[in-house]
N, C-alpha and C positions, 0 to 999 in steps of 0.2 A: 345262428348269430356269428358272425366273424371274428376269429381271435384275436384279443388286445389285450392290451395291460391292464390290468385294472388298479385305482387309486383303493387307497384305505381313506374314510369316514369316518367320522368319528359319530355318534350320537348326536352331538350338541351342534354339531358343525353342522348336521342332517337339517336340524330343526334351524339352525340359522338362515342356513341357503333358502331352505322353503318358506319362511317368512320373509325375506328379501325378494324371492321372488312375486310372492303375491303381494308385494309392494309396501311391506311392515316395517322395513328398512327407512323408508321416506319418513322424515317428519312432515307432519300435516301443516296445511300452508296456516301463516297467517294475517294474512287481508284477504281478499274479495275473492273467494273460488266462483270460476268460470267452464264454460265447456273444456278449455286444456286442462284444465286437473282432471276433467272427468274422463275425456279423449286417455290420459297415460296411467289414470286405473284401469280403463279396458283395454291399452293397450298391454299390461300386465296381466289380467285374468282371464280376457275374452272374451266372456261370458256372466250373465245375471240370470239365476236360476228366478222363475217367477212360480207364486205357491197363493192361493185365494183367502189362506188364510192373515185375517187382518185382525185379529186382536190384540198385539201392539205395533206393529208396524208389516205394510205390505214387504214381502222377503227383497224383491230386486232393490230398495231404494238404501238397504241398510248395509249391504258391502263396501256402497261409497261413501256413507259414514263412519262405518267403522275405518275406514284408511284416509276420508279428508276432514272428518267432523263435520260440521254443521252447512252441509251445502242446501241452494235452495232448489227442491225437490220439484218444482214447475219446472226448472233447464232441463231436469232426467224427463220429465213429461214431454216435453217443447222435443227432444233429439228421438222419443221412443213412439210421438205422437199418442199417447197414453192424455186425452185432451182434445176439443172442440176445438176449431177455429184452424189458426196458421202451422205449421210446423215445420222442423228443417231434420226430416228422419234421416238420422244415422246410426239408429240400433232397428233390427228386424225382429219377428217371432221364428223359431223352425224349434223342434225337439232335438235340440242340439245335446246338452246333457239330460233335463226331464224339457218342460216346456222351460223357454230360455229366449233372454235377448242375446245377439251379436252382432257386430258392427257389421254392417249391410254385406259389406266386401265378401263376410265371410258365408254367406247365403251358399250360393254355386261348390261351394267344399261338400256341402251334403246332398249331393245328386246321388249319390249312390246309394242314399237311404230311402232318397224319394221314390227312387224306380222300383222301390221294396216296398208297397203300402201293404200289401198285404196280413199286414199285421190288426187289423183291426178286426178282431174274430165276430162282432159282431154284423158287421157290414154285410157279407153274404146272405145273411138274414133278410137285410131290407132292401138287396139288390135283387132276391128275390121273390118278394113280397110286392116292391114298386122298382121294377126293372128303370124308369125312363125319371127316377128322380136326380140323379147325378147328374143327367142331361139339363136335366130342367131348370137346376139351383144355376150352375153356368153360365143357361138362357139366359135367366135373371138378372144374373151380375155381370153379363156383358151389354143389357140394355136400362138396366134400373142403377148401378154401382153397388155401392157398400150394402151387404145384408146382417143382421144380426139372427142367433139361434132362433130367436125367439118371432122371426119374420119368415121362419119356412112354411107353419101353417100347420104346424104339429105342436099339439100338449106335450107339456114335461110331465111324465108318467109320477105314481103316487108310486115312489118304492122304498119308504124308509129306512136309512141307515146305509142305502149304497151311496157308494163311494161318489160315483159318478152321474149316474140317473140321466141319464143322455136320453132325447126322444130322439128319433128314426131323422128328423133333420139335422139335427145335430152330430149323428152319426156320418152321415155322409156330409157334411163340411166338411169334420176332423177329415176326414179320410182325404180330400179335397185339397185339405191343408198340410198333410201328412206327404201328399205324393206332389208337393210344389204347385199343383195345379192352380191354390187362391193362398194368400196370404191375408195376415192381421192387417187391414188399413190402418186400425187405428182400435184406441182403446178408448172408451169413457164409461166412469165406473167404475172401470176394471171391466168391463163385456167388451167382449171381442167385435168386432165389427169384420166382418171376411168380404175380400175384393178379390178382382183377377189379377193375380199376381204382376200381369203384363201393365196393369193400372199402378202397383205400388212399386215394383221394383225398380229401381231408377237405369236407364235405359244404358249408359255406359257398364254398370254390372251385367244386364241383362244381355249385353254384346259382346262381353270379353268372349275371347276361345276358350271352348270348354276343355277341361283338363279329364286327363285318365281315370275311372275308377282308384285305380292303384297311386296315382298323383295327390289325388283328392283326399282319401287315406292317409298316406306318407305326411301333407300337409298338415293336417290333424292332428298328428303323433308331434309334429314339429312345435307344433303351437301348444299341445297340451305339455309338452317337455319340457319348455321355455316357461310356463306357468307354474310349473310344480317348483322346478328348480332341480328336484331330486326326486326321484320315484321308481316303486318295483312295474314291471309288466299289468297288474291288476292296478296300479293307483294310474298310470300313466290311461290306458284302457277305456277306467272310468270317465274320465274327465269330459270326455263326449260320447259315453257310453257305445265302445265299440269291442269288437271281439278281439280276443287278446291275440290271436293265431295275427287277424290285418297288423295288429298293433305292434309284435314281433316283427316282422316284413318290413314296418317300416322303421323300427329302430334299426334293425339290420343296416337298412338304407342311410342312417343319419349317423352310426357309426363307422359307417365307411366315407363319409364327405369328411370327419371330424367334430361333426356339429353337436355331439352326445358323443359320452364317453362311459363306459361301463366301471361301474365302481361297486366295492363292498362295504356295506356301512354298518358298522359296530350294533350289535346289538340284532341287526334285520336279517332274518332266512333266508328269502329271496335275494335274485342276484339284483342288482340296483343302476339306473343309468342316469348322468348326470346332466343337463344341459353346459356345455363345454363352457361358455362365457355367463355362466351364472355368477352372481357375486357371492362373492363367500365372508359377510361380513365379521367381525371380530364380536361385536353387543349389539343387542336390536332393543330400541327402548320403547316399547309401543305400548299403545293403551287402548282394550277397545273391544266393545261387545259386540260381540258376532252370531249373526241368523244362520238358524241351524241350517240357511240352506248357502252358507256361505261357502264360496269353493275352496276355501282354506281346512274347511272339517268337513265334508261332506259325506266324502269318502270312508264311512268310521273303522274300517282296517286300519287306515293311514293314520287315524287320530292315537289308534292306542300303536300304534311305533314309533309317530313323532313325536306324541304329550304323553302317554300312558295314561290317556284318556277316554274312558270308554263312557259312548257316548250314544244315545237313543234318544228318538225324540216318542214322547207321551199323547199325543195329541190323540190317537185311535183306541190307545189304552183306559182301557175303566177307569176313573177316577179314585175307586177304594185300590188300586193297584198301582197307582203312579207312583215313581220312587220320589221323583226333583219336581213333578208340575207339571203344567200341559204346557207349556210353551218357553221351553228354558234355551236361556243363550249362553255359550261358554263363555269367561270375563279373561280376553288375552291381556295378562300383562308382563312387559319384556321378552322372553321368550318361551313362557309359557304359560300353560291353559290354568289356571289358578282357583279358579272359583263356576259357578251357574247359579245364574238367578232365571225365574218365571217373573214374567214379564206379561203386564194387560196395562193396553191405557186406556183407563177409564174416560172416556171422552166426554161424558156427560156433566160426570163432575169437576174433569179440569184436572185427574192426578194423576201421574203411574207409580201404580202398584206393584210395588216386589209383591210376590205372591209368595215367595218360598226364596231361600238364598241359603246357600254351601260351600263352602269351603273345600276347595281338596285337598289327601288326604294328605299330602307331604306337604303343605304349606307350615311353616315354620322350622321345616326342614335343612340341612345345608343347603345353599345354593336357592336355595328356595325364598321368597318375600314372609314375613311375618306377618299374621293377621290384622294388625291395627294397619299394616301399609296395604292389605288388600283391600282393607275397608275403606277406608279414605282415597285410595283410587279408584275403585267403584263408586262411592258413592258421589266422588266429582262427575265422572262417564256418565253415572244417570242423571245426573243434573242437565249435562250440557245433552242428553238426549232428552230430556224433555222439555226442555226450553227449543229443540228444533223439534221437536212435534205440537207443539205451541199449548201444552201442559202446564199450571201453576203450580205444582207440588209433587213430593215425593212419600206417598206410604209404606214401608216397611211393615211386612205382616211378619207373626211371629214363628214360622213354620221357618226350618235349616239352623244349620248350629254355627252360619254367621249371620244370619237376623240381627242377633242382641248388639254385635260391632258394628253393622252397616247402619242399623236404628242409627246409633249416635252419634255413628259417623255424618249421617245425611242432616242430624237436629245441628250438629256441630256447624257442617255447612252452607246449611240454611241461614243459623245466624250470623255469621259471617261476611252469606252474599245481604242479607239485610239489612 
C-alpha cells in the first residue's frame, strides 16, 4: 500500500461517516416516495441482500424502510421484477454479496466471479451422472423462455433439516446462474424464474466494452468504500464478498488517484481507509429497525467496532438456546444500536408481535438515550412498520427487560393514534 499521511478518527466520528454513508444522514422524505428516493438509496448502498426467510418481512424490501419509511413495496417489485405482468427492471439477481439485487449497470463488475463457477461442489456429481443436462436446461430456455426449479423434471429430494435440499436441476441452474450463463427473469412468490441472460440483460449493458479483471475489482473496492464511508481491509472486502489480497490491490489503486485516503480510527487495530468525499456529519438523527441482512450490520466484526454490538442472528440456533429470538432486528436510534426486538407478523391475525425486546446495556448511560425515550421511539417505528405491512396491531410479549416500557409505550400510542 503506498505511503501517506494518515488522518486521526475518532470513534464517534467513525460511526457518523458510516451512517451517513449508508444514507442515515438523510431525513426521510415527507410526501409521496417514488423511484428517485429509491434510485439514491441504492445509489448509497448498492446492494439488497435477498434471504427466503419471511416471518416478518422479506430482507430486500426493509433497507428501504429503514432509510425512507413507509414506501410502497410493488415500485421495489415493478424495478426488481419480483411480479407478473409489466416491469421496468433496474435491479438484477448475481451473488454479489450472498444472493443480492444491484442496479443492472453493475451486473458486468462480476465477470470475474462468473468465469469462477467452480464453486459448486456439488455439481461434478450430476455433470457426471447426467453429462448432457447443462446442455439441455439452455436448449430449453432458448426455445421455451423462462424456466422455474421446479420445471427441470427432477423431485426435490426428502432431506430434512438441509439447509438447501437442492435437486440435481436445481443444481445445475445455480451453477448456470453462478457462471452468468441465465439470470433471474423474474420473480413471483419469491421463486426464481431463470432466462438466458441474453433475454434479460438489457442489451446497452450487455454491449458496453468489457473491462479488466483487475478493473472490475478495483471497481468494487470503489463502490464498497464509498458505501461504508469508513472501513478496515476485512469490512471493505466483505461488502461483495471478495479476497482481501484483490481488495488491498485496489485500495492501493484508489489511494494513489486520491479517492480513499488511509486513516487511524480511535479505538480500531487495523489500519483503516476512508472514502475521501465522504461526509462527516456533526449529529445523525435516525430512527429505524434494521434487517439483520442490512448492509449497515452485516458485517458483525464491524458492528462491534462501530456500536459495540455484537450481534448473531438465531434463526439455525435451537430455540432452548436462543439468547434475543429467532429473528431479531437491531433498533438504530441517532447514532446508535440501542435496543433488538424479534419480530413475526402474524398475518393471520392482523398483528406484529414483538416476540422478545432488550435493551442495551449502556442505554441510560452518558451519551447514551434513556429507556423511556427508547421505548417510545420504538414503539412509534413499529407502528409505522406495521401500518406499511398492512398489520392492525402491535403485541408486545413479555420476554426482554424492555418488554414492560415498550408494552406501555405501544398501549400509550395506540391511544393516542385512536
Amino acid at each position: 500500500m503506498p505511503a501517506a499521511e494518515e488522518d486521526e478518527v475518532s470513534a464517534a466520528e467513525a460511526r457518523r461517516i458510516a451512517l451517513a454513508a449508508q444514507g442515515f444522514a438523510n431525513p426521510r422524505p415527507t410526501g409521496r416516495i417514488d423511484v428517485r428516493h429509491i434510485r439514491r438509496v441504492l445509489d448509497s448502498i448498492a446492494v439488497l441482500q435477498l434471504d427466503s426467510v419471511n416471518v416478518f418481512c422479506r430482507s430486500h424490501y426493509m433497507p428501504l424502510f429503514s432509510r425512507l419509511g413507509p414506501y410502497p413495496r410493488d415500485l421495489l417489485d415493478e424495478l426488481t421484477a419480483h411480479k407478473r405482468g409489466p416491469v421496468r427492471r433496474e435491479l438484477v439477481e448475481y451473488w454479489a454479496h450472498m444472493a443480492a439485487l444491484i442496479p443492472v449497470e453493475m451486473y458486468p463488475l462480476f465477470r470475474w466471479r462468473m468465469d469462477r463457477p467452480d464453486s459448486w461442489g456439488s455439481l461434478g456429481r450430476v455433470l457426471r451422472e447426467n453429462p448432457g443436462l447443462v446442455d439441455d436446461l439452455v436448449r430449453r430456455m432458448a426455445g421455451d423462455g423462462p424456466m422455474r426449479a421446479g420445471e427441470t423434471g427432477f423431485e426435490r429430494p426428502n432431506n430434512p433439516g438441509s439447509m438447501w435440499n437442492w435437486h440435481d436441476g436445481k443444481v445445475a441452474l445455480e451453477h448456470l446462474f453462478y457462471s452468468g450463463r441465465v439470470m433471474a427473469s423474474r420473480r413471483v412468490n419469491f421463486e426464481r424464474w431463470y432466462d438466458l441472460t441474453e433475454h434479460v440483460l438489457p442489451a446497452s449493458v450487455a454491449a458496453a466494452a468489457p473491462a479488466t479483471e483487475a478493473e472490475q475489482r478495483r471497481d468494487l473496492v470503489r463502490i464498497a468504500t464509498r458505501a461504508l464511508g469508513v472501513g478496515t481491509v476485512a469490512d471493505i472486502a466483505d461488502y461483495f464478498r471478495m479476497a482481501q489480497a484483490s481488495t488491498k490491490a485496489g485500495l492501493a489503486e484508489l489511494v494513489e488517484t486520491g479517492e480513499v485516503r488511509p486513516v487511524r480510527v480511535e479505538g480500531w487495530d487495523p489500519p483503516a481507509y476512508l472514502w475521501a468525499q465522504a461526509r462527516r456529519p456533526r449529529r445523525i438523527a435516525a430512527r429505524a429497525l434494521l434487517s439483520p441482512f442490512d448492509s449497515l450490520v452485516w458485517f458483525r466484526p464491524r458492528d462491534e467496532r462501530l456500536f459495540r454490538f455484537h450481534y448473531r442472528i438465531e434463526i439455525y440456533t435451537p430455540p432452548p438456546k436462543r439468547v434475543f429470538g429467532y429473528y431479531v432486528l437491531p433498533f438504530l436510534l441517532g447514532d446508535r444500536l440501542v435496543a433488538r426486538v424479534d419480530l413475526k407478523s402474524d398475518r393471520a391475525a392482523g398483528v406484529l408481535r414483538v416476540q422478545s425486546a432488550f435493551a442495551e446495556a449502556d442505554v441510560g448511560s452518558s451519551g447514551w438515550p434513556r429507556v423511556e425515550e427508547v421505548s417510545v421511539e420504538l414503539a412509534e417505528e413499529l407502528g409505522l412498520a406495521a401500518r406499511w405491512l398492512g398489520l392492525d396491531g402491535i403485541q408486545v410479549m413479555p420476554r426482554g427487560d424492555l418488554a414492560p416500557a415498550l408494552r406501555a409505550a405501544v398501549t400509550t400510542s395506540c391511544r393516542a393514534a385512536g
